[in-house]
C-alpha positions as CSV (number, residue, x, y, z in Angstrom):
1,X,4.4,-7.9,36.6
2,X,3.9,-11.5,35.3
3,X,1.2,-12.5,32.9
4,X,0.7,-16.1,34.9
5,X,1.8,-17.0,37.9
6,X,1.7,-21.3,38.0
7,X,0.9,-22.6,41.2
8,X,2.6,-25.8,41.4
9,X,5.2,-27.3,39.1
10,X,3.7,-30.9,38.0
11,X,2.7,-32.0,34.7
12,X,-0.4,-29.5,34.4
13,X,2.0,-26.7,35.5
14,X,4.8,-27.4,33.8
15,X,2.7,-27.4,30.6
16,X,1.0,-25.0,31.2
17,X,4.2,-22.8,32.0
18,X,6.1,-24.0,28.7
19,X,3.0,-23.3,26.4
20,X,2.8,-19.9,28.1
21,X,6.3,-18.9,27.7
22,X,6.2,-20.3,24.1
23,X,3.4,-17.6,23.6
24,X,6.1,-15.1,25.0
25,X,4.2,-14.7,27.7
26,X,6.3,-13.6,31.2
27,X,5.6,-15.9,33.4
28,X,6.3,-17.2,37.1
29,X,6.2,-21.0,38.4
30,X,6.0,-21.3,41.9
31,X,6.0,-24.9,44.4
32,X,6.0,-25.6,48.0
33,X,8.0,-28.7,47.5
34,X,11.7,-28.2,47.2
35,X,11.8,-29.8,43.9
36,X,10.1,-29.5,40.5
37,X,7.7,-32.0,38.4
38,X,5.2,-32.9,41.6
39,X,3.9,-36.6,41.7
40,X,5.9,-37.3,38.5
41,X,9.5,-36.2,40.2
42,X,12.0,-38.8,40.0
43,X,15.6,-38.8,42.6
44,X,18.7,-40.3,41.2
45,X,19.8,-42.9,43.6
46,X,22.9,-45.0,42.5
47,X,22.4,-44.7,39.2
48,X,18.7,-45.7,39.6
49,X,15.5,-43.5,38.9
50,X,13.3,-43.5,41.8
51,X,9.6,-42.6,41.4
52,X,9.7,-40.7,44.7
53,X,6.1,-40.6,44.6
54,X,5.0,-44.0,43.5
55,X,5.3,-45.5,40.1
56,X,4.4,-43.3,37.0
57,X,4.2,-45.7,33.9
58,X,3.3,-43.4,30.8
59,X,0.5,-44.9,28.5
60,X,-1.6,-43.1,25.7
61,X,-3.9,-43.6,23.1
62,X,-4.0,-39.6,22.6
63,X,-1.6,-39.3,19.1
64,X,-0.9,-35.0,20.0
65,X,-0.2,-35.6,23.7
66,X,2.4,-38.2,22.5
67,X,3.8,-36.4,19.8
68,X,4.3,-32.9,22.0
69,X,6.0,-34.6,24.9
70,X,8.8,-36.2,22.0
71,X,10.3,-32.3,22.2
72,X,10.8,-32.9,25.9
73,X,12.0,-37.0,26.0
74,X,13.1,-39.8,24.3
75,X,10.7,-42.7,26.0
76,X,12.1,-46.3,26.5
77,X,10.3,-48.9,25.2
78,X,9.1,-50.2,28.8
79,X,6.0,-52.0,29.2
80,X,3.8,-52.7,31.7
81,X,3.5,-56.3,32.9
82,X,2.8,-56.4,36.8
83,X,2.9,-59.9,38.5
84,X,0.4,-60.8,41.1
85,X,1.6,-62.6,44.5
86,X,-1.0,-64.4,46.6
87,X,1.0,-66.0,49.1
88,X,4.2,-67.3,47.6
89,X,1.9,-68.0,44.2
90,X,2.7,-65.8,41.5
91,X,0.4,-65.0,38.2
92,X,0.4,-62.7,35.7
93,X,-1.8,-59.4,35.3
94,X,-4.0,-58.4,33.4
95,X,-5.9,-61.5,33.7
96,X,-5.3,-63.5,31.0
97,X,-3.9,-67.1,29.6
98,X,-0.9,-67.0,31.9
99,X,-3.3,-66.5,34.6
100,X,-6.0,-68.9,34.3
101,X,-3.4,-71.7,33.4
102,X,-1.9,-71.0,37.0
103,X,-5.1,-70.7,38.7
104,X,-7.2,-73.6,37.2
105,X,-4.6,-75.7,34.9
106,X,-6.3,-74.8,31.6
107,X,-5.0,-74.7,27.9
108,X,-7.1,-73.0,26.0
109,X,-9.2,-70.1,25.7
110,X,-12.2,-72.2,25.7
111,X,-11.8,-74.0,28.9
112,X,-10.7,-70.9,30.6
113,X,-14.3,-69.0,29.1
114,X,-16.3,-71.7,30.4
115,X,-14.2,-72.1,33.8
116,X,-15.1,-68.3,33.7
117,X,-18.8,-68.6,33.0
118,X,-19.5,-71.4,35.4
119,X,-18.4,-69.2,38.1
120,X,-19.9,-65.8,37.5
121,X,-23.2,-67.9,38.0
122,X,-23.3,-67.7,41.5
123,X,-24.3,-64.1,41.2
124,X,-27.9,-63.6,39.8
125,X,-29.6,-60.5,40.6
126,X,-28.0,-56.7,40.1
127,X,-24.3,-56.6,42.1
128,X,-25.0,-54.7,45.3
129,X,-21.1,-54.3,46.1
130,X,-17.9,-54.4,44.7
131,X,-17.5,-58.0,46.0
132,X,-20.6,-59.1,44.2
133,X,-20.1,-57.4,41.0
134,X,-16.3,-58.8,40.7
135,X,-17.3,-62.4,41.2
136,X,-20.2,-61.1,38.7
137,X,-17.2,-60.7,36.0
138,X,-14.8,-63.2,36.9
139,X,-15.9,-65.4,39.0
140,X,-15.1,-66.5,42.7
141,X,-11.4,-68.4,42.1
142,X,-10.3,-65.1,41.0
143,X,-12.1,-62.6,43.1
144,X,-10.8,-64.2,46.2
145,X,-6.9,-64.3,45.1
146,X,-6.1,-61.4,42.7
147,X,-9.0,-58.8,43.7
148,X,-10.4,-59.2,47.3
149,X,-7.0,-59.1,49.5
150,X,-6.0,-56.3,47.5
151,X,-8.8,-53.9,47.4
152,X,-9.4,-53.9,50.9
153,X,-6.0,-52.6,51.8
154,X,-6.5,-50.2,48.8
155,X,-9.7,-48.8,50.3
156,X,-9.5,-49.7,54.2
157,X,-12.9,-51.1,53.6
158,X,-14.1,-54.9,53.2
159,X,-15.5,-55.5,49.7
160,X,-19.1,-56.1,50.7
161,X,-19.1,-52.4,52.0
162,X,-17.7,-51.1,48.6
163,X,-20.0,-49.8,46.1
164,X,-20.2,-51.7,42.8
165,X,-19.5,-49.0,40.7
166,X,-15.7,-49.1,41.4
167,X,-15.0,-52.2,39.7
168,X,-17.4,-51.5,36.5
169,X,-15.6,-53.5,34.5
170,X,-12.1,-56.1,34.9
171,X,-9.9,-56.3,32.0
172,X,-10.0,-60.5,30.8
173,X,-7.7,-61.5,27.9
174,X,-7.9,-65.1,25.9
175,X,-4.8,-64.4,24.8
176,X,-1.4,-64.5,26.0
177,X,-0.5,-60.6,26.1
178,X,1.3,-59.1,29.8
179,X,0.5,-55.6,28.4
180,X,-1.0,-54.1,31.1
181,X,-1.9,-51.0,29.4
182,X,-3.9,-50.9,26.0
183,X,-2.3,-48.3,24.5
184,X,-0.7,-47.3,21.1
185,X,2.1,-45.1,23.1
186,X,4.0,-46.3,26.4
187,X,7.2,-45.9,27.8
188,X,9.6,-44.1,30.8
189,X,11.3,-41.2,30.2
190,X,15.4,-42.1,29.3
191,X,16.6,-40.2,32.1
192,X,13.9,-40.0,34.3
193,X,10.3,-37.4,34.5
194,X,12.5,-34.9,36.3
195,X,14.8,-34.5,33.4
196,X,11.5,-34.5,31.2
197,X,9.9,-31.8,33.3
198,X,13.0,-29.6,33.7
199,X,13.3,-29.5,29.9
200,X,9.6,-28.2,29.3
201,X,10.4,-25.7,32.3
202,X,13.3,-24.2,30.4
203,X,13.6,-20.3,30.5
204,X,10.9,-20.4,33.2
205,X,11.1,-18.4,36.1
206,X,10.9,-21.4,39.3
207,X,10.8,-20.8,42.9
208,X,10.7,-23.6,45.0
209,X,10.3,-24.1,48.6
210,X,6.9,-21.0,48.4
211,X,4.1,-21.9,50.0
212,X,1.5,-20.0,47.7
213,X,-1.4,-20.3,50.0
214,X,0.7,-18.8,53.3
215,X,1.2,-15.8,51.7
216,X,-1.4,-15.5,49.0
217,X,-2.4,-11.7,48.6
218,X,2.0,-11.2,48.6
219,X,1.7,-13.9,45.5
220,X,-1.5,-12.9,43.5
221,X,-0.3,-9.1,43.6
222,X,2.5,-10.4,41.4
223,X,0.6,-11.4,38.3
224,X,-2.2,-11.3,36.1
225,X,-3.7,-14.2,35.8
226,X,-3.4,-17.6,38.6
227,X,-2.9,-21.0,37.5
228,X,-3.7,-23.1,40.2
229,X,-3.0,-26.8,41.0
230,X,-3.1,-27.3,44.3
231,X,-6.0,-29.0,46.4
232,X,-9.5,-26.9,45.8
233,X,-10.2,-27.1,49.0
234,X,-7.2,-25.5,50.6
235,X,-7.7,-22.8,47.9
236,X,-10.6,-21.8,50.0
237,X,-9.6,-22.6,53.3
238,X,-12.0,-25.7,53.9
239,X,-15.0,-23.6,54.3
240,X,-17.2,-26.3,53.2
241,X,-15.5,-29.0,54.5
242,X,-12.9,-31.5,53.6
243,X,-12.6,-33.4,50.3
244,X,-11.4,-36.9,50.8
245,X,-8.7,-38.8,49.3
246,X,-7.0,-42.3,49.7
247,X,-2.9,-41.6,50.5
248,X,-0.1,-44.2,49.9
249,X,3.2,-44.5,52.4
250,X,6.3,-45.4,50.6
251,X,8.6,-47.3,52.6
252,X,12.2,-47.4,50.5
253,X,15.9,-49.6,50.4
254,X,18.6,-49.1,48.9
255,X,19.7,-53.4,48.7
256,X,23.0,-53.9,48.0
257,X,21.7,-56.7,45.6
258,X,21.1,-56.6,41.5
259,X,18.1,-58.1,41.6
260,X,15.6,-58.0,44.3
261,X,11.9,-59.3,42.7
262,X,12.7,-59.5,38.8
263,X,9.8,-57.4,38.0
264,X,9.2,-53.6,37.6
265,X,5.9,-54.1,40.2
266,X,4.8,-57.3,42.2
267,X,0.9,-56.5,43.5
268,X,0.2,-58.6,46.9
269,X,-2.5,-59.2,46.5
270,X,-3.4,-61.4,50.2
271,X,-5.0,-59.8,52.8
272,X,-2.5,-60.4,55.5
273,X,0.8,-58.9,53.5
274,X,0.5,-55.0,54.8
275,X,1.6,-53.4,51.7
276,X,-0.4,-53.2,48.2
277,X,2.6,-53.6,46.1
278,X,6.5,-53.3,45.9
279,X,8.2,-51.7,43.2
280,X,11.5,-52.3,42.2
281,X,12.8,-49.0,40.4
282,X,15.4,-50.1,38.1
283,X,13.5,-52.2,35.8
284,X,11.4,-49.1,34.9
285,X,14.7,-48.6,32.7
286,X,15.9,-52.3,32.3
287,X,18.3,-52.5,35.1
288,X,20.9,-50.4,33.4
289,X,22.0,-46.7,33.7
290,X,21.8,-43.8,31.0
291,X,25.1,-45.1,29.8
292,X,23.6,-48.8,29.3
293,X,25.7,-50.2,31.9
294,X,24.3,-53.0,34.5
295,X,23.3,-51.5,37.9
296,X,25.0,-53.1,41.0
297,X,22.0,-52.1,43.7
298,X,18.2,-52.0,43.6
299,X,15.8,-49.9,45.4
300,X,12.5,-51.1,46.5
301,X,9.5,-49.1,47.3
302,X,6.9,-51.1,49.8
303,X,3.7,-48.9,49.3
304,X,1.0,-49.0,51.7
305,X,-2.5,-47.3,51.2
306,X,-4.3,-45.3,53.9
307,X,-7.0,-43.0,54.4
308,X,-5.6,-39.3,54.1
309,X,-5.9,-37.1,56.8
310,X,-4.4,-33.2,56.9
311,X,-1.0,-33.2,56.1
312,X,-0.6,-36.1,54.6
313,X,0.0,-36.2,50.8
314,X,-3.9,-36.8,48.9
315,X,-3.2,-39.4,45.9
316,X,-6.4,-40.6,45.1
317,X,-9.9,-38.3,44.7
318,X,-12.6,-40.5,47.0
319,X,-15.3,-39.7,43.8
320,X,-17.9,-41.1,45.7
321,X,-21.6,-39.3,45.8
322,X,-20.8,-37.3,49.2
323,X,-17.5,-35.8,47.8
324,X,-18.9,-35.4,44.2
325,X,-21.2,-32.8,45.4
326,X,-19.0,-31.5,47.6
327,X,-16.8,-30.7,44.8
328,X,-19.6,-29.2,42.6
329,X,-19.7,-26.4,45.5
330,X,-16.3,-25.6,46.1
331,X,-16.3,-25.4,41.5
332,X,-19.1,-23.1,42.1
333,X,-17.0,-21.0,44.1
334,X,-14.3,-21.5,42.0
335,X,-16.0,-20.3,39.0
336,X,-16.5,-16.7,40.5
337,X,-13.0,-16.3,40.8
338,X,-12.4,-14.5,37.5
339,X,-8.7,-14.2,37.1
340,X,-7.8,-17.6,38.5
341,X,-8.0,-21.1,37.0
342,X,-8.1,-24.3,38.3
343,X,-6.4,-27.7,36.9
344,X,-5.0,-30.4,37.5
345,X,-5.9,-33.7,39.7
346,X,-6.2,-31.5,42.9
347,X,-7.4,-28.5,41.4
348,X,-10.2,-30.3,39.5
349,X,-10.8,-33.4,42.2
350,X,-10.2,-35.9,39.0
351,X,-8.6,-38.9,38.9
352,X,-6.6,-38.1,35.9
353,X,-3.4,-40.3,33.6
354,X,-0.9,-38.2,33.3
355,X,-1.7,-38.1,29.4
356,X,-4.9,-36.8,30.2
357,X,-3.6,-34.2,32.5
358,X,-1.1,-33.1,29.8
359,X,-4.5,-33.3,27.2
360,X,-6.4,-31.2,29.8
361,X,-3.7,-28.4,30.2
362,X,-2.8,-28.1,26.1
363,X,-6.7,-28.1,26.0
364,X,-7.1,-25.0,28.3
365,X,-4.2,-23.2,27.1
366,X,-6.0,-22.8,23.7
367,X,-8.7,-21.1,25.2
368,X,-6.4,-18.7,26.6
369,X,-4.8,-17.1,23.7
């Protein structure tokens, strides 16, 4: 009999499962994929460290999350500068110096404010959609090169039918700083997040290719206690209906090239250009292997958002008000199943950073015991 059986093998799993057996606790990790580390998981491919599952930058703020994954890694000193590319025109993101010099020709601070100011006029009353409140921000210029094109692939919706809330607030620097992220802590795993994960997974029971909810009552008879990862929904069988996400194709090359865009991840961000972004692997770890040697190839990742439909793999929680209270009744349910526990993006319908998934699961473990 196991104490916990893990249900799923990603970062709220594997935590989970390394705390647990730390504790001395027996425990099981099961995970219908035939790999571990979920979303985070990472394929060696010449050399190169492909973010199977998109790109997974790791950023953090959060001092214990950072200094409890350092028994696990040793994180490169990568940082996040994405490059925008509106139809052949490239500018730098977050928005900043480097960006309104390309779009408007200005020097300084000032003139880009007042270049700024001038057009967030043309909005006066409350935004009534996302196109509204991002021209509200930063003006039209912007809105129509770096934000419009982009979002509608992202969403499969035009920006005037997008609620406002989504774009709350757009990051704008006076200054010339690339970092995308404004965080203490940021890096990429030397080796890869499969390497990271195996290690915290270390005297661990794993099974992989188990589909937990096609034999259920065969797995729950097996422990005490359930952590579960997986969608809520599924848990109970889509009785109320199903939750919606946005999903993201991958289409990836192998080039038999060194150096395909120059840059970690290129957003396109025109409406015409299918695909939301490419990303370009190798620079994730500087374009050289664990032995500091220059890479010959490149792989490419075109990624290409849709709406999700059964089967396909759910990336982003649709937190709008119809799937909000939709979840509030399937965590009713939830909460009347005593001996399991629910975590994790799927398992709590939450848009989480991987630092606040690893925060969330060391947070629950405590009130385990």
């Amino acid at each position: 009999m196991y104490n916990f059986l893990i249900v799923g093998s990603g970062l709220y799993g594997a935590v989970m499962a390394q705390q647990m057996h730390a504790a001395g606790k027996k425990v099981l990790v099961i995970d219908k994929r035939p790999n571990i580390a979920g979303n985070v998981y990472t394929e060696n491919v010449e050399g190169i460290h492909v973010h199977k599952y998109g790109a997974h930058i790791f950023h953090t703020n959060n001092k214990k999350v950072w200094d409890y994954l350092q028994a696990f890694t040793v994180f490169n000193r990568f940082t996040n500068s994405p490059v925008a590319n509106y139809k052949g025109e490239l500018y730098s993101l977050p928005f900043n110096m480097y960006t309104f010099n390309k779009m408007w020709g200005v020097v300084t601070p000032e003139e880009a404010a007042a270049k700024i100011a001038e057009q967030r006029k043309e909005i006066t009353g409350v935004p009534r959609n996302l196109e509204e409140q991002a021209i509200s921000l930063v003006g039209r210029d912007i809105f129509e090169k770096l934000i419009k094109g982009y979002t509608e692939k992202q969403w499969g919706r035009d920006c005037k039918d997008l609620p406002a809330f989504i774009i709350r607030r757009l990051p704008v620097r006076y200054t010339f700083d690339n970092n995308y992220f404004n965080a203490l802590y940021q890096g990429i795993p030397v080796g890869g997040y499969t390497k990271m994960v195996a290690k915290m997974l270390e005297g661990v029971e794993v099974r992989l290719n188990e589909d937990y909810l096609a034999d259920k009552a065969k797995w729950d008879a097996l422990a005490e206690k359930i952590i579960y990862t997986g969608p809520i929904d599924a848990y109970f069988h889509y009785k109320l209906g199903y939750l919606e996400y946005r999903s993201v194709r991958f289409e990836t090359e192998l080039l038999d090239m060194p150096n395909y865009q120059g840059n970690a991840a290129v957003n396109y961000t025109d409406r015409e250009t299918p695909w939301t972004r490419i990303i370009e692997h190798k620079w994730f770890e500087f374009g050289k292997d664990e032995a500091g040697n220059d890479l010959p190839k490149t792989v490419i990742s075109r990624e290409y958002s849709s709406e999700w439909k059964p089967g396909d793999e759910p990336y982003y929680p649709v937190n709008d008000e119809r799937n909000s209270a939709l979840y509030a009744s399937y965590k009713a349910l939830a909460d009347k199943e005593d001996n399991v526990i629910f975590g994790g993006r799927l398992g709590e319908y939450k848009y989480y950073d991987m630092d606040q998934v690893i925060a969330a699961a060391l947070e629950r473990v405590e009130g385990l015991g």
